[in-house]
Backbone as JSON, one array per atom type, in Angstrom:
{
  "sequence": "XXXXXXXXXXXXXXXXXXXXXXXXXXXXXXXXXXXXXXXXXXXXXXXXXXXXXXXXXXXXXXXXXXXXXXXXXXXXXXXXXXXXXXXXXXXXXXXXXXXXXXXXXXXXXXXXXXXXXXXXXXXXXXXXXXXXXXXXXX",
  "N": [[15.91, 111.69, 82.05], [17.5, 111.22, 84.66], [18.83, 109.11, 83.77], [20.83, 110.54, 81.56], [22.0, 112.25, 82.71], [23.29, 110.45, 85.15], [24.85, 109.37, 83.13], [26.67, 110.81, 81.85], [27.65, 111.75, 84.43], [29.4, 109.49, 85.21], [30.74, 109.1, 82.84], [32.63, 111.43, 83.4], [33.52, 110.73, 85.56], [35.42, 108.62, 84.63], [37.01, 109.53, 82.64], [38.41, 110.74, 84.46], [39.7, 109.55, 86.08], [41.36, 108.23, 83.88], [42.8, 110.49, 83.11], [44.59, 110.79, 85.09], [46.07, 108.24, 85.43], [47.6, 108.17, 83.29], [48.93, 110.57, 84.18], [50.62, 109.33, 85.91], [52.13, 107.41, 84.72], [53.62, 109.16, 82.8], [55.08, 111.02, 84.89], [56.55, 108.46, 85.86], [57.97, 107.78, 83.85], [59.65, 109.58, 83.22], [60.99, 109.71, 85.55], [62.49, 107.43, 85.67], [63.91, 108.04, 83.12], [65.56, 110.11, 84.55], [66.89, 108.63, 86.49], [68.74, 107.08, 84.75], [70.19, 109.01, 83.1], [71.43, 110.06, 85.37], [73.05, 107.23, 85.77], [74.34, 107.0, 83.67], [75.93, 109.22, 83.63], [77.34, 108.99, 85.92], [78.99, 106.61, 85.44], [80.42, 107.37, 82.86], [81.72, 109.17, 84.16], [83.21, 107.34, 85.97], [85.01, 106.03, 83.98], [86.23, 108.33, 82.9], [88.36, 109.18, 85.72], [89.03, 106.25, 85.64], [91.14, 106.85, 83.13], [92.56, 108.64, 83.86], [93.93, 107.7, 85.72], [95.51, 105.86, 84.18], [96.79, 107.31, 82.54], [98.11, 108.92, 84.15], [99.55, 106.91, 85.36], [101.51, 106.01, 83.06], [102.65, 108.53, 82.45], [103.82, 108.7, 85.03], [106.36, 106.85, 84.08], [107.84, 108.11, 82.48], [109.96, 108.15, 79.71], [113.81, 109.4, 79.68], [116.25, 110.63, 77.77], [119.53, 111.16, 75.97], [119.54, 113.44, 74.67], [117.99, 116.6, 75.35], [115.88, 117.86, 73.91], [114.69, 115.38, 72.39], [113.44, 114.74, 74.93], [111.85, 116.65, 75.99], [110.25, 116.56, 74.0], [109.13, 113.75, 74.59], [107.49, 114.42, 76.69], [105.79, 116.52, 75.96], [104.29, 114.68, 74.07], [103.17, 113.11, 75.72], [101.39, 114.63, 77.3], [99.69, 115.28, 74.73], [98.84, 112.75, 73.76], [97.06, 112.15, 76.28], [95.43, 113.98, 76.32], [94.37, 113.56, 74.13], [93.06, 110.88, 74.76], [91.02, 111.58, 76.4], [89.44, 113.11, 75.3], [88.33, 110.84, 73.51], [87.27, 109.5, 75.36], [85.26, 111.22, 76.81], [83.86, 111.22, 74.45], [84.44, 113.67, 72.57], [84.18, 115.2, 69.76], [84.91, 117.49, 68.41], [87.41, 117.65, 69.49], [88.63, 115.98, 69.24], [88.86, 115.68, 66.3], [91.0, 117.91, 66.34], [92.81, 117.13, 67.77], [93.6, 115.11, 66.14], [94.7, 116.09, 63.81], [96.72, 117.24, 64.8], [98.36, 114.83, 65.21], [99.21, 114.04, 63.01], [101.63, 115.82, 62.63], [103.2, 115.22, 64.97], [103.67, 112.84, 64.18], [106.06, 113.59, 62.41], [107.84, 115.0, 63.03], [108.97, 113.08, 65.19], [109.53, 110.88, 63.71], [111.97, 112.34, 62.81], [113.37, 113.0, 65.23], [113.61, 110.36, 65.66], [115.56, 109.46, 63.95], [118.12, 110.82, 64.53], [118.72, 110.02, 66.76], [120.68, 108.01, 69.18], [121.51, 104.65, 68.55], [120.53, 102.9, 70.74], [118.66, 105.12, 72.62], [116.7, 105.33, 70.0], [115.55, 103.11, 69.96], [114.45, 102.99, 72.35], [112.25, 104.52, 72.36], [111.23, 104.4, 70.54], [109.93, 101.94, 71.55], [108.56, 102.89, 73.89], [106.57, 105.17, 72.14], [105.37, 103.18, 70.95], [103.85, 101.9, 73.19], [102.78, 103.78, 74.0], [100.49, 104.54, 71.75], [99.31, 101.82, 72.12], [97.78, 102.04, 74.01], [96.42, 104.07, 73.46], [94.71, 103.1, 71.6], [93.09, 100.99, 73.04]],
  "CA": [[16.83, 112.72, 82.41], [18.07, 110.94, 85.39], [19.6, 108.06, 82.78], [21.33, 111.22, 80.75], [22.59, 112.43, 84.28], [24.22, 109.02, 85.31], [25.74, 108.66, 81.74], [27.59, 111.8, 82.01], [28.86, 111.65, 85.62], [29.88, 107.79, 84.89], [31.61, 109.01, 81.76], [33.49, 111.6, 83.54], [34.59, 109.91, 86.71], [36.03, 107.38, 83.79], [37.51, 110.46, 81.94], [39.14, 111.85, 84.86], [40.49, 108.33, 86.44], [42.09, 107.71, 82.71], [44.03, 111.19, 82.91], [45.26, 110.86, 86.32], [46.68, 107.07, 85.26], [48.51, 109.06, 82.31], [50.15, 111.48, 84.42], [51.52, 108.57, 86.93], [53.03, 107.13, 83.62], [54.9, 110.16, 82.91], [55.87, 110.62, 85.85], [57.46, 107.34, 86.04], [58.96, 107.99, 82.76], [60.37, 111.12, 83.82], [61.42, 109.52, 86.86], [63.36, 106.33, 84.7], [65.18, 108.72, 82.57], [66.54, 110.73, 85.44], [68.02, 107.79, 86.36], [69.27, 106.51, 83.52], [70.99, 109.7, 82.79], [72.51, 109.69, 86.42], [74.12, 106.33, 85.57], [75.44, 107.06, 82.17], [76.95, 110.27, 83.89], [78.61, 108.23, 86.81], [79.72, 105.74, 84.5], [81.37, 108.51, 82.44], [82.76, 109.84, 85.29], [84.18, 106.43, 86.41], [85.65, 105.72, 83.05], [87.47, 109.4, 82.94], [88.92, 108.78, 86.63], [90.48, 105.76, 85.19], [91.54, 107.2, 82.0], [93.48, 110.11, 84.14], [94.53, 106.85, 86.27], [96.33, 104.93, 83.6], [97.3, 108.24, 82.09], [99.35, 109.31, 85.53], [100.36, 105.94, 85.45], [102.1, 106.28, 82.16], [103.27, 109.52, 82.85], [105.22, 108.63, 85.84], [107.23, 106.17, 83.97], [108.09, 108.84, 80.94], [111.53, 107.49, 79.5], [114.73, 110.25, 79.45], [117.13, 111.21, 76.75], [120.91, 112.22, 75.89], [118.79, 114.48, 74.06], [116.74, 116.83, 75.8], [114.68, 118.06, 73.08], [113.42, 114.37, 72.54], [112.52, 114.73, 76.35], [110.75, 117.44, 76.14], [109.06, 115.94, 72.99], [108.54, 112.77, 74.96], [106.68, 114.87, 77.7], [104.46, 116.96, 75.38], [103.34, 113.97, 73.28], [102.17, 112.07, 76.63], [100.56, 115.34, 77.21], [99.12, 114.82, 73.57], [98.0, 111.45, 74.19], [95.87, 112.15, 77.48], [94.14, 114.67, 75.71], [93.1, 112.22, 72.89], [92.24, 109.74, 75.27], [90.03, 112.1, 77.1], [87.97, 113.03, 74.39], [87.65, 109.86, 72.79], [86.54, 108.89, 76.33], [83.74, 112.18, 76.72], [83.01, 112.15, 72.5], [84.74, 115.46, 72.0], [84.32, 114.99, 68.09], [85.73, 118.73, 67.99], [88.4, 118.05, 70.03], [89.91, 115.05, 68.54], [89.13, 116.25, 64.82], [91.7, 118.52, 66.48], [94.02, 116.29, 68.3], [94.17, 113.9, 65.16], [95.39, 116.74, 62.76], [97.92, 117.02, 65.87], [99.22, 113.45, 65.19], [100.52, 113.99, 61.52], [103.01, 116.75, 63.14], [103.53, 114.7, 65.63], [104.46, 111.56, 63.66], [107.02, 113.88, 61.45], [108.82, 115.47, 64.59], [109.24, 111.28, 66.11], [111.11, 110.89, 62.76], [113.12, 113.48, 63.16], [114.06, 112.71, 66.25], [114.52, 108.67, 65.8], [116.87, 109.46, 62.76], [118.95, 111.97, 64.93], [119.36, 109.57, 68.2], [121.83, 106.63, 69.33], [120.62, 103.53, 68.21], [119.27, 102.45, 71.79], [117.5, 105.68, 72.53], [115.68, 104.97, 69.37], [114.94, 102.06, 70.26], [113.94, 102.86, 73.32], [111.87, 105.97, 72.03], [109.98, 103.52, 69.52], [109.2, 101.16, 72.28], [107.55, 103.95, 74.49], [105.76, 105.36, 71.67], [104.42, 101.71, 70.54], [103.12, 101.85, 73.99], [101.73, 104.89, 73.93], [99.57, 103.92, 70.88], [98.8, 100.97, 72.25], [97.01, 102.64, 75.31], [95.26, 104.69, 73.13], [93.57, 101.42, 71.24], [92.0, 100.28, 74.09]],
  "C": [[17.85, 112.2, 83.43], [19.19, 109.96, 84.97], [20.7, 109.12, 82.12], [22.23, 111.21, 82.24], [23.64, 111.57, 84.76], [25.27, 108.65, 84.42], [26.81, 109.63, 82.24], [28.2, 111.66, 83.26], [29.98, 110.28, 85.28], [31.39, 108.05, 83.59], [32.86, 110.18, 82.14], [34.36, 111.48, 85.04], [35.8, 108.97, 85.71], [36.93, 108.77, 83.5], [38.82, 110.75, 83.15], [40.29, 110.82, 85.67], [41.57, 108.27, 85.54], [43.18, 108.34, 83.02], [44.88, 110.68, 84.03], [45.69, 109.17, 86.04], [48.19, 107.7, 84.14], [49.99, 110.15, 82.61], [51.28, 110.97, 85.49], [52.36, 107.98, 85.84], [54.1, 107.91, 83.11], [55.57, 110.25, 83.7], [57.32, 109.53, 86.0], [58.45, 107.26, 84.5], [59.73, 109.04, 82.72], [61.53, 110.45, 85.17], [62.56, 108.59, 86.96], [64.36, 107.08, 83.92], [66.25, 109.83, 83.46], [67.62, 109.76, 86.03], [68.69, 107.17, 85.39], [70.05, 107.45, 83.14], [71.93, 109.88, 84.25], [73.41, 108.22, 85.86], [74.8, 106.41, 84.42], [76.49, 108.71, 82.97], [78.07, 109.94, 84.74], [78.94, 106.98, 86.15], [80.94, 106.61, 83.64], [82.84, 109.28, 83.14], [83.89, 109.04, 85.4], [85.01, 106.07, 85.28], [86.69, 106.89, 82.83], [88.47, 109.1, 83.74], [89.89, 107.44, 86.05], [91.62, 106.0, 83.94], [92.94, 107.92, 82.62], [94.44, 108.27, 85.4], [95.85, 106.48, 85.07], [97.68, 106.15, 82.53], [98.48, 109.04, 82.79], [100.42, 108.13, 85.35], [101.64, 106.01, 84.49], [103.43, 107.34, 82.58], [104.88, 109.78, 83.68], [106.67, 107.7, 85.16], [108.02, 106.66, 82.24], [109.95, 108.52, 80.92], [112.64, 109.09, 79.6], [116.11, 110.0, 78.41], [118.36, 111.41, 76.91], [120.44, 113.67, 75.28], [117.67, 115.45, 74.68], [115.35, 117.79, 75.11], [113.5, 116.72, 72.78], [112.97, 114.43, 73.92], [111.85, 115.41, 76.54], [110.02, 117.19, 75.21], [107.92, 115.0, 73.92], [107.23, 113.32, 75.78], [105.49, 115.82, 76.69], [103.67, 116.29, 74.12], [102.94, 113.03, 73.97], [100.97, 113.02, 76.62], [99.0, 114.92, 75.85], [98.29, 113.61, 73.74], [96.99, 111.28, 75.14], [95.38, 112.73, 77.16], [93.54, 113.94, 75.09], [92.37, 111.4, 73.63], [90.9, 109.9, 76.36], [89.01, 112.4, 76.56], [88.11, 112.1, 73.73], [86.67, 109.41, 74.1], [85.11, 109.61, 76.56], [83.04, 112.25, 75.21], [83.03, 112.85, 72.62], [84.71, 115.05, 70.47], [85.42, 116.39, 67.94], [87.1, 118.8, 68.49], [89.08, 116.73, 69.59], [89.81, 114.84, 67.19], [90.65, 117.21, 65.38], [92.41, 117.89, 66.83], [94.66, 115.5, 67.09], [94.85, 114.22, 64.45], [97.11, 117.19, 63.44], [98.93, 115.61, 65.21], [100.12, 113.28, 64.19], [101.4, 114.58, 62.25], [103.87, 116.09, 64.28], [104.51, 113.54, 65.26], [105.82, 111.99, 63.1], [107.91, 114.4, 62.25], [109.67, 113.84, 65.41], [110.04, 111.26, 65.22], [112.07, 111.24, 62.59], [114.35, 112.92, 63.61], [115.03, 111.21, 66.25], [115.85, 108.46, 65.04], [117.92, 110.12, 63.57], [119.69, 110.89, 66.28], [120.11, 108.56, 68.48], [120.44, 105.91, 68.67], [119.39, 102.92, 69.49], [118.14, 103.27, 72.44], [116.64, 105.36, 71.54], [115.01, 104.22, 69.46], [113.81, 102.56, 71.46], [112.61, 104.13, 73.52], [110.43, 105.21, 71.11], [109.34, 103.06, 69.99], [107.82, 101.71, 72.92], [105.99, 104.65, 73.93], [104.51, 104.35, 71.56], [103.46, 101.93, 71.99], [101.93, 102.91, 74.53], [100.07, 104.77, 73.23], [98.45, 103.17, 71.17], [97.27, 101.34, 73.08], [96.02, 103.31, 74.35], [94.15, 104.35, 72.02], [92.86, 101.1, 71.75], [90.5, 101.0, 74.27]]
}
C-alpha cells in the first residue's frame, strides 16, 4: 500500500511540474508575439512617417501652369498619389482597388490636358508626372 502511495504522489508531483513548465512556454510565446507585433507596428509607423515625408516633399515642389485648371489638376493628382502610396504602404487592398480605378480617369484628363498646353508646359507636365510614377514604384 505504501509502494501504491509513493507511485501516485511521485506521479503527480511529475504531473503537476510538467503543467507548470507548459504554462511558462506560453507565456513566453505570448510574450514573443507581443513583441513581434510591437515591431511590425513601429516599423509600419516608421515607413508611413516617411511616406508622408517624401510625399510633403513632393508636394512642396508642385510645378504651376498658364493654365490653371492643369494646376489644379496637378494638385489633386499629388493628392491622388499620396493616397495610393499610403495604402500600398498600410495594405489597404480596398482602398487602392479604389485608387487604381481612379488612375484610368486620371490618365484620360493628363491627355486632355497635355494636348491642350504650350509645348513646354507639356513637357514640363510629363516630366512631373514621370516623377510622380516613379515615386510610386519604389
Amino acid at each position: 500500500m505504501k509502494k501504491l502511495f509513493l507511485a501516485a504522489a511521485v506521479l503527480g508531483v511529475v504531473s503537476l511540474s510538467s503543467c507548470k513548465s507548459e504554462k511558462e512556454k506560453v507565456a513566453d510565446k505570448v510574450e514573443n508575439t507581443q513583441e513581434n507585433v510591437a515591431n511590425t507596428v513601429e516599423e509600419q509607423v516608421e515607413a508611413g512617417k516617411e511616406t508622408m515625408n517624401k510625399v510633403a516633399e513632393v508636394a512642396k515642389d508642385l510645378p504651376s501652369f498658364s493654365d490653371p485648371k492643369v494646376t489644379a489638376f496637378v494638385a489633386k493628382y499629388n493628392t491622388w498619389a499620396a493616397d495610393m502610396k499610403l495604402a500600398a504602404t498600410a495594405g489597404d487592398a480596398n482602398k487602392l482597388a479604389e485608387l487604381t480605378k481612379q488612375s484610368v480617369d486620371f490618365g484620360k484628363e493628363l491627355q486632355g490636358y497635355t494636348q491642350s498646353l504650350t509645348p513646354e508646359d507639356a513637357k514640363k507636365l510629363q516630366d512631373w508626372t514621370a516623377e510622380i510614377q516613379k515615386n510610386l514604384n519604389k
